[in-house]
C-alpha positions in Angstrom: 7.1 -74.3 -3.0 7.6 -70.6 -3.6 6.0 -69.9 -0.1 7.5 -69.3 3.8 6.7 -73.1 5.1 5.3 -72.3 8.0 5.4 -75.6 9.6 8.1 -76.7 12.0 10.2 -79.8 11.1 9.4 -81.7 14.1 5.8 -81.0 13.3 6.0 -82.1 9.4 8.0 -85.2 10.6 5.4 -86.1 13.3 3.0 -85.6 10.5 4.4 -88.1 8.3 5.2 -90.7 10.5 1.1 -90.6 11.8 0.3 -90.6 7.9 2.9 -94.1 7.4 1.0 -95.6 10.2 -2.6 -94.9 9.1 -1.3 -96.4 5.9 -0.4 -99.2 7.3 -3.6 -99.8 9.2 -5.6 -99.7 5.6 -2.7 -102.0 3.7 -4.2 -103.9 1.9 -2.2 -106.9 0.7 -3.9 -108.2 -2.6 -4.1 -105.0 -3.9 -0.5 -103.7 -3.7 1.0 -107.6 -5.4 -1.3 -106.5 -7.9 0.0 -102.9 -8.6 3.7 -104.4 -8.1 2.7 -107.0 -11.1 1.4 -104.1 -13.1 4.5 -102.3 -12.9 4.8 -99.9 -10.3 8.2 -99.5 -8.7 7.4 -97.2 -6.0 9.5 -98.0 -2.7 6.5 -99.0 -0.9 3.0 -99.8 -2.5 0.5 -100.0 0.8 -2.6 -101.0 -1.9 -4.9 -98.4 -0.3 -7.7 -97.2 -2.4 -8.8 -94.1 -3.6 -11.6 -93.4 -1.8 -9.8 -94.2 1.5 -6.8 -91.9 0.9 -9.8 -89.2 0.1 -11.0 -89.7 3.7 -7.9 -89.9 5.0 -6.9 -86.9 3.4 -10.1 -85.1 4.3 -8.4 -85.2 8.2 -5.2 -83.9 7.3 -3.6 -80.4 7.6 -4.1 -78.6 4.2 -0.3 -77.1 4.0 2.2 -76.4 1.5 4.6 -78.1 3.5 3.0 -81.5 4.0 2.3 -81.5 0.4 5.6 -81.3 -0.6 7.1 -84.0 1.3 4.3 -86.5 0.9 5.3 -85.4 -2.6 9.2 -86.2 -2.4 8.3 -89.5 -0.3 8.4 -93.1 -2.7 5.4 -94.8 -1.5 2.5 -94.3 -3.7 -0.3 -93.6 -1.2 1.8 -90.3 0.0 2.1 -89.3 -3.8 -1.5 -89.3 -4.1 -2.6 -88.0 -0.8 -0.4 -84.9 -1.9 -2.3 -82.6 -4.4 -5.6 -83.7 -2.3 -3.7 -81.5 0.7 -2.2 -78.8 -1.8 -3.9 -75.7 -1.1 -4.9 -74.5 -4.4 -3.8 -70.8 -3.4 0.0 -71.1 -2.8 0.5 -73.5 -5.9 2.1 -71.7 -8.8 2.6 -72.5 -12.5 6.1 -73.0 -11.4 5.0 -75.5 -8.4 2.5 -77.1 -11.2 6.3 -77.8 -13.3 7.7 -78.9 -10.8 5.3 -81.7 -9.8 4.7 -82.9 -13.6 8.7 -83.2 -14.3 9.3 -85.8 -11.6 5.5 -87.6 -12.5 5.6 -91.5 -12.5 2.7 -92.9 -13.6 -1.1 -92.2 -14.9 -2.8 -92.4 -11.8 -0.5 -89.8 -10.5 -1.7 -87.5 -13.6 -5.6 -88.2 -12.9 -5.3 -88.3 -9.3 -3.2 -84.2 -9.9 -5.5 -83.2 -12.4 -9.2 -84.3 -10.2 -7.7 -82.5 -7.1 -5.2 -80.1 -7.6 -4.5 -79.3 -11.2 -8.1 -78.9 -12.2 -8.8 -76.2 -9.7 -6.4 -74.0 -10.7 -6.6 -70.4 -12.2 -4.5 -71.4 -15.3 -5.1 -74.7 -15.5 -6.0 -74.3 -19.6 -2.5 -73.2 -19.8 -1.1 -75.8 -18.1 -3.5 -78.4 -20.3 -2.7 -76.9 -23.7 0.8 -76.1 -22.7 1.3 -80.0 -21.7 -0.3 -81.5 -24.7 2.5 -79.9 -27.1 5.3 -80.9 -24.9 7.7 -84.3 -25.8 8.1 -85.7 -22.5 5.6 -89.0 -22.5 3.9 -88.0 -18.8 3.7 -84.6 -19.2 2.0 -85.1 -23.0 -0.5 -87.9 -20.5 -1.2 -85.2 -17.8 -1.8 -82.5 -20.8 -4.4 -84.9 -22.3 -5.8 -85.9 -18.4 -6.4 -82.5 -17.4 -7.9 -81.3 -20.7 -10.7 -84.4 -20.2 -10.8 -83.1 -16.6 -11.3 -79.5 -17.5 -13.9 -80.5 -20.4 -15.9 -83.1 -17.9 -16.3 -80.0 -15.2 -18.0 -78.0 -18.2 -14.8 -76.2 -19.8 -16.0 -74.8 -23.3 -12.7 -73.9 -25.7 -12.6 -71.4 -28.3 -12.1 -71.8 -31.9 -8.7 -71.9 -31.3 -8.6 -74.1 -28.7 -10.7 -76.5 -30.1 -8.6 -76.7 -33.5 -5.0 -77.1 -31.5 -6.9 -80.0 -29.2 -7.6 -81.6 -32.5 -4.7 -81.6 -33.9 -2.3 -82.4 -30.7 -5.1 -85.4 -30.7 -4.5 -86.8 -33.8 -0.6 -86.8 -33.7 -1.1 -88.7 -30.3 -3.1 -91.2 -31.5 -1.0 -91.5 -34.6 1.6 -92.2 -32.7 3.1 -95.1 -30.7 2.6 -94.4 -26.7 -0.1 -96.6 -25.6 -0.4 -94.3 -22.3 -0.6 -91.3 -24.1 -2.5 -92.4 -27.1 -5.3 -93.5 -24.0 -5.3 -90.1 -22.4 -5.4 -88.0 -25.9 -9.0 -91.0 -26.8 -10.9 -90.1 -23.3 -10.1 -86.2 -23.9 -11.3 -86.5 -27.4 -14.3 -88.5 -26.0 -14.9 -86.0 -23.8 -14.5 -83.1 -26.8 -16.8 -85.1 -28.4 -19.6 -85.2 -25.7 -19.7 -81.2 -26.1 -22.6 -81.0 -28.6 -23.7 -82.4 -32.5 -20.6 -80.0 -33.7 -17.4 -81.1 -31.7 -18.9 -84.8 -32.4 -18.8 -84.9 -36.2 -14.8 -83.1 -35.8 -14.0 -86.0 -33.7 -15.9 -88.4 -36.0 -14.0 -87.0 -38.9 -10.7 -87.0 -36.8 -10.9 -90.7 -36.3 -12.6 -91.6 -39.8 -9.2 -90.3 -41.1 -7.0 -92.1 -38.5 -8.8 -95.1 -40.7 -7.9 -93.8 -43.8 
């Protein structure tokens, strides 16, 4: 972070070890074979669900610090528990870089974007910014926080709207199933605007017909 840490090492380490425990309290066996036969190949899978790490997070010390080495830790639950801890004020576009270079998987990208990403000042830059890129998770998050920004009421421009549109239509032409996913439910979500942004995203997918 680009921010003093504050918080003492034997504090942060103390911290972490009390979060691995909780984890392990809420483990929940089916759940993390399943993710493991899904494909994740995180260190350590604890199968916790979403709404528990929200309450568990809800308890925790909102720091910069704990953030980032929840962030740097290979166990999925402490990746996800970290932008709900982020403080939205210390996070910078460089921070916001950072964190979608060394992204894993999808439900990293929707779990950033609901908590962290969304909230920020210049998040549309971010969105927009990510959509154009060529790395396959950063083009995901791109399209994620766009459906994010657009589901909590976000309105583009002209502009906006046409460069959505086409960074759309070249994801869906293409061949990333992941990607191609994230670029349908922010179109969807376009699309949910009004009668207008529904017949340009009818008339985007009546050509991806053609």
């Amino acid at each position: 972070m680009n921010e003093k840490e504050t918080t003492a090492p034997d504090s942060l380490g103390e911290q972490l070890r009390g979060i691995k425990r909780d984890l392990r309290a809420l483990m929940n066996g089916v759940a993390s074979a399943s993710m493991r036969q899904k494909g994740l190949a995180y260190k350590v899978i604890f199968g916790v669900e979403l709404p528990r790490l929200q309450a568990l997070a809800e308890g925790l010390p909102h720091t910069p610090a704990l953030a980032r080495a929840l962030w740097n830790e290979n166990i999925r639950e402490c990746r996800l528990l970290a932008p709900m801890v982020q403080p939205v004020e210390t996070f910078l576009p460089v921070d916001a870089e950072e964190w979608v270079a060394t992204m894993h998987y999808p439900e990293e990208a929707e779990v950033c974007s609901l908590h962290l990403f969304a909230r920020l000042p210049f998040a549309s830059d971010l969105a927009f910014r990510w959509m154009a890129r060529d790395e396959e998770m950063v083009r995901l998050c791109g399209f994620t926080l766009v459906a994010r920004l657009l589901t909590l009421g976000a309105r583009p421009g002209e502009r906006d709207q046409a460069e959505l549109l086409d960074q759309a239509e070249a994801a869906l032409r293409g061949d990333t199933p992941a990607v191609q996913r994230a670029a349908g439910k922010a179109l969807v979500k376009y699309m949910d605007l009004g009668p207008d942004e529904e017949a340009r995203g009818e008339a985007l997918l009546a050509s991806l017909e053609g």
